[in-house]
N, C-alpha and C positions, 0 to 999 in steps of 0.2 A: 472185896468191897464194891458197893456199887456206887455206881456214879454221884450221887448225892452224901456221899460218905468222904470224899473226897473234898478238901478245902486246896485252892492256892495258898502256895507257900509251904506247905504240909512237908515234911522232911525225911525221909528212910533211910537206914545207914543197911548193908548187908554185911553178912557174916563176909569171911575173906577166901578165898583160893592160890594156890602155891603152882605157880607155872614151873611144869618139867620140862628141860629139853625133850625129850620123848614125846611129852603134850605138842609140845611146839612144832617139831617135826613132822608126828602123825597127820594133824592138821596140814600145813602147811604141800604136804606129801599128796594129800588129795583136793586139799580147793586153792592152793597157791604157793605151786611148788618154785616157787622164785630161789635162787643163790644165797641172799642173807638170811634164810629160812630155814635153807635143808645145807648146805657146803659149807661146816667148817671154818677148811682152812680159807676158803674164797672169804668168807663173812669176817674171817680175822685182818684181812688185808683192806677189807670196806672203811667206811664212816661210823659205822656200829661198833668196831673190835669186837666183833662176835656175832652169830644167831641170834637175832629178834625174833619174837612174836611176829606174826602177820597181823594187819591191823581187821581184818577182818576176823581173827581168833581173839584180838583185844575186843572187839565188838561181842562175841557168840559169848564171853566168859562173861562181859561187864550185865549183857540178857538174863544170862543163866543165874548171876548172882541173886538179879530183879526179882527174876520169877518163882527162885527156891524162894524167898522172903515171902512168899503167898498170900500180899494183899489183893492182887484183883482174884484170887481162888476163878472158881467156878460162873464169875460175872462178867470173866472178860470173854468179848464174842469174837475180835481179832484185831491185828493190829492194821494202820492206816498209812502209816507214814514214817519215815526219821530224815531228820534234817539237821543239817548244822553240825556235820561228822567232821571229829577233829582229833588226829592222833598227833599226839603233841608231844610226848617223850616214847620212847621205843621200849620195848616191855622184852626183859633177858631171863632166861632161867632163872630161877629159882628167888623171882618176882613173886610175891605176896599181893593180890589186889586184891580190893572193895571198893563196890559203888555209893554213892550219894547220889539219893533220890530226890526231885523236886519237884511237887506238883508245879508246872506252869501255866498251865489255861486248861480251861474247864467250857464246852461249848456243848448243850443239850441242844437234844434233835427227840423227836415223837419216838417213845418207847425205851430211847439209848440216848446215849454222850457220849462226847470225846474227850477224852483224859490226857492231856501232853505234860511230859515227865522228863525233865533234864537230868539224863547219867551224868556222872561224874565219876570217872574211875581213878582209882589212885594205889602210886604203889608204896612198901611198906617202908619208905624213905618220907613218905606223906605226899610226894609230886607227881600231880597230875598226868596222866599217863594219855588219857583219852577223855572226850567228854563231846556229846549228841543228843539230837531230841528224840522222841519217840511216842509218836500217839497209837492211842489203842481205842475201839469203840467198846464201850460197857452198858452192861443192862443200867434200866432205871432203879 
């Protein structure tokens, strides 16, 4: 879509994804090999009772949901920003998520716009898991 296609308030739901331990792990194994990520029995004895997602793999899934949905296709020129990162409940195996899409501001510039879009990820309990901004600049 290009930028004028775009209304505030505009609403996307995406399809869902199924977090494996394995998913979680692999991740975790090369950009945030932390303890309640990748050990177990350590992450049994934590505040989790178990391996979590990294919030940063709650991040890269709740993207990848955005981006499979292919409304900005071939208009979007790159992203600019996220702000307002908040991982709010902790995301365990065999987690079900999908995002909630929200246009929030719409700001035109010569040629392009900026499109800021509040995630909303949620797991398949319906609770809020994580939720962030994230602008992207788009053709006109």
């Amino acid at each position: 879509m290009k930028f004028g296609d775009f209304a505030i308030g505009q609403v996307f739901k995406t399809k869902s994804f199924k977090v494996t331990k394995n998913d979680i792990m692999r991740f975790a194994g090369e950009f945030d090999p932390q303890y309640m990520h990748l050990d177990e029995e350590k992450a049994k004895q934590g505040r989790f009772n178990g391996i979590i997602a990294s919030g940063i793999h709650t991040i890269s899934i709740s993207f990848k949901l955005w981006i499979e949905e292919g409304i900005y296709g071939d208009d979007v020129i790159a992203g600019t920003q996220m702000n307002n990162i908040k991982f709010i409940k902790p995301v365990y195996p065999g987690d079900e998520l999908n995002t909630i899409v929200e246009v929030i501001d719409k700001k035109e510039k010569t040629e392009t716009g900026i499109i800021t879009v509040l995630l909303s990820t949620y797991n398949d309990k319906k609770e809020k898991v994580f939720e962030g901004d994230l602008s992207v600049l788009v053709k006109q």
